[in-house]
PADRENRO-67191 format. One record per residue (C-alpha): x negated, y negated, z; residue number from 1; residue in one letter. Coordinates in steps of 0.02 Angstrom, whole numbers, always signed. Layout:
N
<rec east="X" north="Y" up="Z" n="NUM" res="A"/>
...
//
This chain:
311
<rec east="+0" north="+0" up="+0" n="1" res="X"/>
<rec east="-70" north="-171" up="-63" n="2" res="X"/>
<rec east="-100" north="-317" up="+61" n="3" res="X"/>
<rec east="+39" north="-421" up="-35" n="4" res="X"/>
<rec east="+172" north="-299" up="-25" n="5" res="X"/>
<rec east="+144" north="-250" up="+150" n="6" res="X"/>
<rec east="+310" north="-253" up="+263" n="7" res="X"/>
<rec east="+373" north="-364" up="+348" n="8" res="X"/>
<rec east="+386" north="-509" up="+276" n="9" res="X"/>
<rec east="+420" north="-608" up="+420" n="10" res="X"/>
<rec east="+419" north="-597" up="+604" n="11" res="X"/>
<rec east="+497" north="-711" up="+745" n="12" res="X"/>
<rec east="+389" north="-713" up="+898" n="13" res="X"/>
<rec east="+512" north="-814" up="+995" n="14" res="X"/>
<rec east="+491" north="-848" up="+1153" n="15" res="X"/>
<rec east="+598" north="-758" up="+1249" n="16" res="X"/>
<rec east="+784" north="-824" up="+1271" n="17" res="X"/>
<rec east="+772" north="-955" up="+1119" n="18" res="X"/>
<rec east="+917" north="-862" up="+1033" n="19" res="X"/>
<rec east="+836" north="-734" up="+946" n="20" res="X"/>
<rec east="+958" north="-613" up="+978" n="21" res="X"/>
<rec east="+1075" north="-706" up="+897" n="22" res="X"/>
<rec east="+971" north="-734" up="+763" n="23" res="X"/>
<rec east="+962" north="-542" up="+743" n="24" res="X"/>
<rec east="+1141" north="-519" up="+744" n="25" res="X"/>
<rec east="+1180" north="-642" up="+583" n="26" res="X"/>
<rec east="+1029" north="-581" up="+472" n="27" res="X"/>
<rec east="+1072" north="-411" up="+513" n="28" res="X"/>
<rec east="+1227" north="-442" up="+414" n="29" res="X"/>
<rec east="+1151" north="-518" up="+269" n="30" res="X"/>
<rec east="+1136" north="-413" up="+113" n="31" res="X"/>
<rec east="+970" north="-464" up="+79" n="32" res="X"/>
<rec east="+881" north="-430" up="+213" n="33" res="X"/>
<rec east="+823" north="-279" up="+310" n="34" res="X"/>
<rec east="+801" north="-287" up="+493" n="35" res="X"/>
<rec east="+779" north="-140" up="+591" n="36" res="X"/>
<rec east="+900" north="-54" up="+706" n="37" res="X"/>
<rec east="+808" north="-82" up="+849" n="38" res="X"/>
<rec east="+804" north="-276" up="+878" n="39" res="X"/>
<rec east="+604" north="-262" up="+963" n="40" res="X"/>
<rec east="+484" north="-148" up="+888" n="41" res="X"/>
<rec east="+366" north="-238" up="+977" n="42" res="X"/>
<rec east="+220" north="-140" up="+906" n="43" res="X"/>
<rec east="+94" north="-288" up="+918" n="44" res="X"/>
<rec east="+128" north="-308" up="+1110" n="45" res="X"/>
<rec east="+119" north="-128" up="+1126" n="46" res="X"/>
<rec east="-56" north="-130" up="+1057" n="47" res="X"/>
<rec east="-127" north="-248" up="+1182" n="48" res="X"/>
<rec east="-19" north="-214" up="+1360" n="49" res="X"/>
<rec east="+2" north="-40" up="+1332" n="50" res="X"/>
<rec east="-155" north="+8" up="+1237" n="51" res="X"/>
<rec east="-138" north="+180" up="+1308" n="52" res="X"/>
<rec east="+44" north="+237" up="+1252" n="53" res="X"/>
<rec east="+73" north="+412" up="+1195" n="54" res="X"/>
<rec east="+223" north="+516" up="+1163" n="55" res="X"/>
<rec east="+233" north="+599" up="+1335" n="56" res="X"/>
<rec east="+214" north="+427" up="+1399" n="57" res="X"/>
<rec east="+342" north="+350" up="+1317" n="58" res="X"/>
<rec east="+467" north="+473" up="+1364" n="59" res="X"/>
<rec east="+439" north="+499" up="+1539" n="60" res="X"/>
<rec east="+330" north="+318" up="+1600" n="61" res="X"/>
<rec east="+448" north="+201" up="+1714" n="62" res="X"/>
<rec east="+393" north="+70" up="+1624" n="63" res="X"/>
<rec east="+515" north="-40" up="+1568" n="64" res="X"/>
<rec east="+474" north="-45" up="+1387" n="65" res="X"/>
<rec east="+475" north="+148" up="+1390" n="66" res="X"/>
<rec east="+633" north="+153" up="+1469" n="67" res="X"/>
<rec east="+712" north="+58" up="+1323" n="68" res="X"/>
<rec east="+657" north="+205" up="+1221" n="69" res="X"/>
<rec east="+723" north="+336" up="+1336" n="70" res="X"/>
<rec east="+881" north="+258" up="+1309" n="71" res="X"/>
<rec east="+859" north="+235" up="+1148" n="72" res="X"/>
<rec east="+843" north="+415" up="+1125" n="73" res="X"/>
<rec east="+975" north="+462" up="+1228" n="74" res="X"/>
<rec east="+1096" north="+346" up="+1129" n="75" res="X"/>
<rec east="+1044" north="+422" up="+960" n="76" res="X"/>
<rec east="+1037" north="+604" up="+1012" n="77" res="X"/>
<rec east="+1224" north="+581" up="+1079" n="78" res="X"/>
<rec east="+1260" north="+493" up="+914" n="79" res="X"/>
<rec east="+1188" north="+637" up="+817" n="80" res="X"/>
<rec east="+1282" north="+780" up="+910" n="81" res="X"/>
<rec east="+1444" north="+692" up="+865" n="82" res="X"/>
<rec east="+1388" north="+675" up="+671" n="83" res="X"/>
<rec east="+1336" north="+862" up="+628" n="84" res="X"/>
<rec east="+1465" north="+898" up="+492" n="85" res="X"/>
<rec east="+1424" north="+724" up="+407" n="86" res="X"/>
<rec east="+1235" north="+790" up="+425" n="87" res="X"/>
<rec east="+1251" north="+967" up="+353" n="88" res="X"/>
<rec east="+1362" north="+875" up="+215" n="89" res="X"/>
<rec east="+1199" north="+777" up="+186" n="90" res="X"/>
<rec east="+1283" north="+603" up="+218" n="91" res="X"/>
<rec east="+1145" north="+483" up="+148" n="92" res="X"/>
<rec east="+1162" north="+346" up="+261" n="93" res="X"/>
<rec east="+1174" north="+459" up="+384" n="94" res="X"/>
<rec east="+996" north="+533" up="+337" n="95" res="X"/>
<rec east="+923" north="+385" up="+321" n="96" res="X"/>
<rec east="+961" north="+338" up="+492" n="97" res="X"/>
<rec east="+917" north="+508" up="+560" n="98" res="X"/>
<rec east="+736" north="+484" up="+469" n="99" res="X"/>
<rec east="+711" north="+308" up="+508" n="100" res="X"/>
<rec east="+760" north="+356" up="+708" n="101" res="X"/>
<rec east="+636" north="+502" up="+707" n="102" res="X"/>
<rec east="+482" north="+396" up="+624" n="103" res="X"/>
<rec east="+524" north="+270" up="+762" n="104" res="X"/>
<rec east="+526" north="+369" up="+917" n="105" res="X"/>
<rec east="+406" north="+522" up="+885" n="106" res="X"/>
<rec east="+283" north="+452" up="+748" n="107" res="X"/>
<rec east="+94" north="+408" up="+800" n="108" res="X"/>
<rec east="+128" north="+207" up="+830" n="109" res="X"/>
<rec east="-17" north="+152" up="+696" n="110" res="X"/>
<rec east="-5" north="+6" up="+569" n="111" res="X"/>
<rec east="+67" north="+92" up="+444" n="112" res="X"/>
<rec east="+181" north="+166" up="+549" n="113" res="X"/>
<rec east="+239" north="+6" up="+586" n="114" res="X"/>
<rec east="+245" north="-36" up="+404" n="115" res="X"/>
<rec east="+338" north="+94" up="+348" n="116" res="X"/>
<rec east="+492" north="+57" up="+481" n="117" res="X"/>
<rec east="+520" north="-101" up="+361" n="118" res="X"/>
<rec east="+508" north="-20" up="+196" n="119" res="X"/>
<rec east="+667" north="-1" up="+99" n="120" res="X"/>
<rec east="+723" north="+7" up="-67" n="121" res="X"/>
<rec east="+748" north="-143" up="-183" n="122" res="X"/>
<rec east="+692" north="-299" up="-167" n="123" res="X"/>
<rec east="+755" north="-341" up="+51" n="124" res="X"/>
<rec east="+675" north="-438" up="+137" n="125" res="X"/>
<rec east="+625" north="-365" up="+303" n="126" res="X"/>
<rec east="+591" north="-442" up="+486" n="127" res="X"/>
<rec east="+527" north="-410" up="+639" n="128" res="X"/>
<rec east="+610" north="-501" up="+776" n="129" res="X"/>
<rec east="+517" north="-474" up="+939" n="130" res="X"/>
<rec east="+503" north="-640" up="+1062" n="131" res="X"/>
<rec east="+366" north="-546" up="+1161" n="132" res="X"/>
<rec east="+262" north="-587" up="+1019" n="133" res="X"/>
<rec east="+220" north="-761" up="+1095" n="134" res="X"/>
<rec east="+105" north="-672" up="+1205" n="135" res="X"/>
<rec east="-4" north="-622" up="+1081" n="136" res="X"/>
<rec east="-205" north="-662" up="+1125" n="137" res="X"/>
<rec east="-291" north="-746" up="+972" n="138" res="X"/>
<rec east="-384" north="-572" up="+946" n="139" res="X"/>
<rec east="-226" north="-499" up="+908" n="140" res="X"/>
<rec east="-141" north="-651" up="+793" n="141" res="X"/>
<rec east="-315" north="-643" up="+694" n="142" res="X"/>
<rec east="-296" north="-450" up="+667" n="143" res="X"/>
<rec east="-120" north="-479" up="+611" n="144" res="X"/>
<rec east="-181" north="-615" up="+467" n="145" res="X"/>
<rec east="-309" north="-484" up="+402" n="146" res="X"/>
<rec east="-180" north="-336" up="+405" n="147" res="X"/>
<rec east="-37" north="-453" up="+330" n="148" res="X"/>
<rec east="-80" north="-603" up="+255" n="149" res="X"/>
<rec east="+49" north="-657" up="+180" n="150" res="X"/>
<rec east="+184" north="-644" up="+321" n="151" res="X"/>
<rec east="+285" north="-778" up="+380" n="152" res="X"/>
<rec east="+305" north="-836" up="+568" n="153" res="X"/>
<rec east="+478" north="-891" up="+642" n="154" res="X"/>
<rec east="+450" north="-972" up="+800" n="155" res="X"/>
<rec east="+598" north="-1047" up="+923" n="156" res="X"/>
<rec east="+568" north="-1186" up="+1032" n="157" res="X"/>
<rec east="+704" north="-1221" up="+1183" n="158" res="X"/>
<rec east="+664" north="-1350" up="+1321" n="159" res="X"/>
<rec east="+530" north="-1257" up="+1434" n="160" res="X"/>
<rec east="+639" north="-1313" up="+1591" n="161" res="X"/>
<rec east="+798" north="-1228" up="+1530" n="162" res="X"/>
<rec east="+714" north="-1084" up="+1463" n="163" res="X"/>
<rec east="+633" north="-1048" up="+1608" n="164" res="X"/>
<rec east="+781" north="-1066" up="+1726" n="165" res="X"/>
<rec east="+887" north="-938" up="+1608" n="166" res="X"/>
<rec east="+756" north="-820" up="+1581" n="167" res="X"/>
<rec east="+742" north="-817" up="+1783" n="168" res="X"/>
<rec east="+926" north="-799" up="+1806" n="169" res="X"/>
<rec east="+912" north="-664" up="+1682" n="170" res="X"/>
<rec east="+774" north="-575" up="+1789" n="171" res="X"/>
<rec east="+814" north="-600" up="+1947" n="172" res="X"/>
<rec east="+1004" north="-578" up="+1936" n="173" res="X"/>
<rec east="+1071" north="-503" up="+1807" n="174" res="X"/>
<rec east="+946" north="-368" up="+1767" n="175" res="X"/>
<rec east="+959" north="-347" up="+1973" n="176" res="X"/>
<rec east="+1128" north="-353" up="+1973" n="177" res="X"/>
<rec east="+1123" north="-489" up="+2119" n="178" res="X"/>
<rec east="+1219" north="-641" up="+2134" n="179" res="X"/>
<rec east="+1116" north="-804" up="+2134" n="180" res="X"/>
<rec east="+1148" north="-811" up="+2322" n="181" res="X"/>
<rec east="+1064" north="-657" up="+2381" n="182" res="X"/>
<rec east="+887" north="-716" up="+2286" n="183" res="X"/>
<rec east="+775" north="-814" up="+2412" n="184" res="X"/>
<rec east="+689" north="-974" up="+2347" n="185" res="X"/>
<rec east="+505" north="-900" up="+2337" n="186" res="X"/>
<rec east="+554" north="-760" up="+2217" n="187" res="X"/>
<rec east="+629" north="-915" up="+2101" n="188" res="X"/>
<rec east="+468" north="-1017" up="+2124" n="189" res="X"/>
<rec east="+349" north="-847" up="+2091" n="190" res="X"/>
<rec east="+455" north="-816" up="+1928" n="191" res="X"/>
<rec east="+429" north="-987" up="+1877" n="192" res="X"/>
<rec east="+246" north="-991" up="+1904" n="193" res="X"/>
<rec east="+202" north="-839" up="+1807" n="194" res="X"/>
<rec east="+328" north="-896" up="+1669" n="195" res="X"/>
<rec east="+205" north="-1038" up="+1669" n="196" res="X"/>
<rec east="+50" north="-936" up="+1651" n="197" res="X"/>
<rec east="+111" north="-865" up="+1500" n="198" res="X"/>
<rec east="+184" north="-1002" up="+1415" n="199" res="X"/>
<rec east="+100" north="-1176" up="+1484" n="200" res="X"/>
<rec east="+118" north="-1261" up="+1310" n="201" res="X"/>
<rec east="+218" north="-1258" up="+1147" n="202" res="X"/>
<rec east="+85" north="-1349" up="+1050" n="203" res="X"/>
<rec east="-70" north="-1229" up="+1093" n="204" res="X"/>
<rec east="+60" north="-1087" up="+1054" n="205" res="X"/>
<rec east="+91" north="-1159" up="+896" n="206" res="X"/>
<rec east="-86" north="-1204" up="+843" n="207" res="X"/>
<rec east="-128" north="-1028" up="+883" n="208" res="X"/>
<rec east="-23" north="-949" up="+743" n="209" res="X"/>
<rec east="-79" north="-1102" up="+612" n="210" res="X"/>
<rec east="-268" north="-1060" up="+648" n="211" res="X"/>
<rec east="-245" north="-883" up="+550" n="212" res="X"/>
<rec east="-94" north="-930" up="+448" n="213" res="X"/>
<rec east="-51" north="-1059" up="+292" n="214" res="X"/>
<rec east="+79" north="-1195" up="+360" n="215" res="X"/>
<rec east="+197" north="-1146" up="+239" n="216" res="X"/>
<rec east="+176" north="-982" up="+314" n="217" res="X"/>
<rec east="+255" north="-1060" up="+497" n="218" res="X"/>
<rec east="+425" north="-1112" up="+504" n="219" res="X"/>
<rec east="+456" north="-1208" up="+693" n="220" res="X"/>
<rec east="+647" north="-1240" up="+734" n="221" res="X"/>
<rec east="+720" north="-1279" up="+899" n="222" res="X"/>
<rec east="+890" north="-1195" up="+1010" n="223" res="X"/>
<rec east="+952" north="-1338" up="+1015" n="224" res="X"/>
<rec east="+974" north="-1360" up="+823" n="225" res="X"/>
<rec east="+1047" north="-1190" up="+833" n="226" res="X"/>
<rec east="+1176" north="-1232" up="+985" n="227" res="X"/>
<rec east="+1251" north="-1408" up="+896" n="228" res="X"/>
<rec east="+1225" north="-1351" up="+729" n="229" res="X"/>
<rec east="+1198" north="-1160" up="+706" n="230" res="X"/>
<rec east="+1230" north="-1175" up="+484" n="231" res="X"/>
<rec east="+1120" north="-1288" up="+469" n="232" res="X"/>
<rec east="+989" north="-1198" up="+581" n="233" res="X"/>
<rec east="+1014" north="-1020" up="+485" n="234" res="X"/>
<rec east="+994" north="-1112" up="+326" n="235" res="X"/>
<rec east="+833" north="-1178" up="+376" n="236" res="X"/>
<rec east="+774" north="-998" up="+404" n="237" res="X"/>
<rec east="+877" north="-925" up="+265" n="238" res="X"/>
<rec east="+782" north="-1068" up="+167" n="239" res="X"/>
<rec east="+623" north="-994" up="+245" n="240" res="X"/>
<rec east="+613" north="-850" up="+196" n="241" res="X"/>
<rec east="+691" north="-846" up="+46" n="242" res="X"/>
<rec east="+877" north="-764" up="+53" n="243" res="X"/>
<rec east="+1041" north="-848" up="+6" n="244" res="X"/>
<rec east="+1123" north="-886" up="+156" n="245" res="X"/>
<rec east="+1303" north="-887" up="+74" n="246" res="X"/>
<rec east="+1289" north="-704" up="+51" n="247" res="X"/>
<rec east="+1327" north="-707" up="+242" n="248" res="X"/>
<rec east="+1468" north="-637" up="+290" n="249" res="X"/>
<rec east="+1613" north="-757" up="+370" n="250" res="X"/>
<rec east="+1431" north="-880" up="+386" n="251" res="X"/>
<rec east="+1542" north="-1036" up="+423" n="252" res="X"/>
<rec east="+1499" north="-1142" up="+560" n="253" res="X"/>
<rec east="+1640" north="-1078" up="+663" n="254" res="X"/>
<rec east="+1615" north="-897" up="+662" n="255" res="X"/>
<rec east="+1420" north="-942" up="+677" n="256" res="X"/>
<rec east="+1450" north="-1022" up="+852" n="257" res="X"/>
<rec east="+1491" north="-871" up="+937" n="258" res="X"/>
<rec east="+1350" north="-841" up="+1069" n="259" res="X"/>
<rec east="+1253" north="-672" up="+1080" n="260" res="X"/>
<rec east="+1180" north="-615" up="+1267" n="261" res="X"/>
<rec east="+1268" north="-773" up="+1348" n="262" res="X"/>
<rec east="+1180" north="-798" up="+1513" n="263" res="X"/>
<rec east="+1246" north="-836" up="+1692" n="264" res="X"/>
<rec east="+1324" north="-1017" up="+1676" n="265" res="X"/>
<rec east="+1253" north="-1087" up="+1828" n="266" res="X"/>
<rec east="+1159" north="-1272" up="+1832" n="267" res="X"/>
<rec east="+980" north="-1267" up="+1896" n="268" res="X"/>
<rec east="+977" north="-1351" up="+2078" n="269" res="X"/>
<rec east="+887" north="-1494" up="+2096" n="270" res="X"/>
<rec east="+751" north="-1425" up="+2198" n="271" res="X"/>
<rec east="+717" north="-1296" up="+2040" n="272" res="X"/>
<rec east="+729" north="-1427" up="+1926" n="273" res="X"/>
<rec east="+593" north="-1551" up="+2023" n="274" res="X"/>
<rec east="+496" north="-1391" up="+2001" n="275" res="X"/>
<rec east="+504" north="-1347" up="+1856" n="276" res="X"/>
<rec east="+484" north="-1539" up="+1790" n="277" res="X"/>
<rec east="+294" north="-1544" up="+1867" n="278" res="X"/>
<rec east="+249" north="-1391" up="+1764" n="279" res="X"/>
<rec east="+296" north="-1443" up="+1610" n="280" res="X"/>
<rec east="+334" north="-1608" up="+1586" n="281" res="X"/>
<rec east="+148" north="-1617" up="+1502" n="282" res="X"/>
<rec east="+221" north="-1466" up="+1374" n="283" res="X"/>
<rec east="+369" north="-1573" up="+1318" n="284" res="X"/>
<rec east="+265" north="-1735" up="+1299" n="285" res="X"/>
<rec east="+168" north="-1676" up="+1183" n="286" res="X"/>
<rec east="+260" north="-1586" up="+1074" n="287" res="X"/>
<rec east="+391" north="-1721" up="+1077" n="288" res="X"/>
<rec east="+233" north="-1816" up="+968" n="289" res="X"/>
<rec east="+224" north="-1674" up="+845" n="290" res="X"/>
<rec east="+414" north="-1650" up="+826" n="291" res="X"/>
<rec east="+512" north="-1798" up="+884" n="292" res="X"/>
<rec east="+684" north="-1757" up="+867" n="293" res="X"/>
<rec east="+734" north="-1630" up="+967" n="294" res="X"/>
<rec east="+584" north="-1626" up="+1093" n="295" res="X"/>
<rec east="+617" north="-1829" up="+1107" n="296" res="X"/>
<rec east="+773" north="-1781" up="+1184" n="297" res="X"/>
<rec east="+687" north="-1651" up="+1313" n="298" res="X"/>
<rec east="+594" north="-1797" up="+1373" n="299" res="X"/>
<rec east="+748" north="-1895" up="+1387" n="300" res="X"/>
<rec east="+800" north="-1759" up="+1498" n="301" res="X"/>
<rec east="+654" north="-1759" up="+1581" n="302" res="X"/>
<rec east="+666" north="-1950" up="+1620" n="303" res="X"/>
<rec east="+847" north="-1917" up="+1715" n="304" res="X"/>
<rec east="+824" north="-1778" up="+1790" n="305" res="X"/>
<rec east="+668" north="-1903" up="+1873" n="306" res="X"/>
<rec east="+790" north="-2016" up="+1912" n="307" res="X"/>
<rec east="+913" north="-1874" up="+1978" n="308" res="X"/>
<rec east="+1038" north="-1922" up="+1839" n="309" res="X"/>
<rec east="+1069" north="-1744" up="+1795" n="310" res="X"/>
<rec east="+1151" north="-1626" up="+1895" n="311" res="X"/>
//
């Protein structure tokens, strides 16, 4: 397989709760492109925080990421039992699936492994959507532009101080099953701090992924954009990477709206918020200066929340 015709064509690396699950949901149902049926591969990541994976591993490890695939199996094995007559038929979707599930869960996780999940017939394009990507090391990103050269980077931005707050409620409660009341104050402030670590700036995270890649390559767009306007924001990626985006499906603005892995709707408390402003207010200044629209607007935020006009 040639460098140029290597799959994917495109990843999005996130981060984490920007909306990339509900940017998996509406590509999934366009007819020209090919995402996979599990939302994360995540084969990248894999490679560098769980260098030493194998198949017993992966099916028995309590590691979260592991677990997913336990499940995973579970789900399709179930599925599977219930579709024998449409698989001694030789049902070709259905063989397809079974072939693609099997590669995914018991092949040696190599690069072309990895290539061959997003290889499919005609001319689709095909995606990797993974937000865990953002955590990529340089080594990594550089190993990626020498393996696929010509692939193009989606990356989400959403106001650090909001993303952080929902990714803890997301952590702390709802993947705990605990109301907001029965988490103390210093697991909050731990979550927030090693949310920093990993993410203390938008612009070096950017920068990162232009050192090794074209800028016509990187396509930057905001939650925000998607939240007020979510047409406009799929056309931009549509746009992007090259699909017609009025082969969507019901792809008004309307049916777009609908949210995908809605969160707990609770405000962040002012003590969080104070918080969470000295860690990143430098991340929002200064990506506010390389894209002013929507960032401007985080630092207008940032100004009344200072001034304890938001509550």
């Amino acid at each position: 397989m040639s460098l140029k015709n290597k799959h994917p064509n495109f990843i999005c690396i996130g981060p984490e709760k920007t909306g990339t699950s509900w940017l998996y949901t509406k590509l999934k149902k366009h007819p020209q492109v090919f995402l996979p049926p599990v939302k994360e591969i995540r084969y990248f990541w894999e490679k560098v925080f769980l260098p030493e994976q194998n198949l017993v591993k992966r099916f028995t490890d309590s590691h979260w990421h592991n677990v997913s695939c336990q499940k995973y199996l579970q789900n399709r094995r179930r599925f599977y039992f219930n579709q024998t007559k449409q698989i001694i038929l030789l049902k070709k979707d259905i063989l397809k699936r079974l072939i693609w599930d099997f590669k995914y869960l018991f092949l040696p996780r190599t690069e072309n492994w990895y290539s061959s999940l997003f290889k499919v017939e005609g001319n689709l394009v095909s995606g990797d959507i993974t937000p865990l990507y953002y955590r990529l090391p340089e080594t990594e990103i550089y190993e990626i532009s020498r393996s696929f050269p010509n692939l193009k980077i989606i990356i989400i931005l959403r106001n650090p101080i909001d993303r952080s707050w929902s990714k803890a409620k997301m952590n702390l409660c709802v993947h705990r099953k605990r109301k907001i009341e029965e988490v103390n104050q210093e697991e909050f402030y731990y979550h927030f701090d090693e949310e920093f670590k990993l993410l203390p700036s938008y612009r070096n995270l950017i920068n990162l992924w232009k050192n090794y890649f074209p800028p016509e390559n990187i396509h930057v767009n905001f939650y925000d954009k998607m939240a007020e306007d979510p047409l406009t924001f799929l056309s931009d990626i549509c746009n992007f990477i090259e699909v017609d985006i009025n082969k969507i499906p019901n792809y008004s603005s309307e049916k777009l709206s609908k949210k995908v892995n809605r969160g707990l709707e609770i405000n962040i408390p002012n003590d969080y918020s104070n918080y969470l402003i000295q860690l990143y207010s430098n991340c929002i200044e200064e990506v506010a200066k390389d894209y002013p629209v929507y960032p401007q607007r985080w630092v207008n935020t940032l100004i009344d929340l200072k001034e304890g006009k938001v509550g």
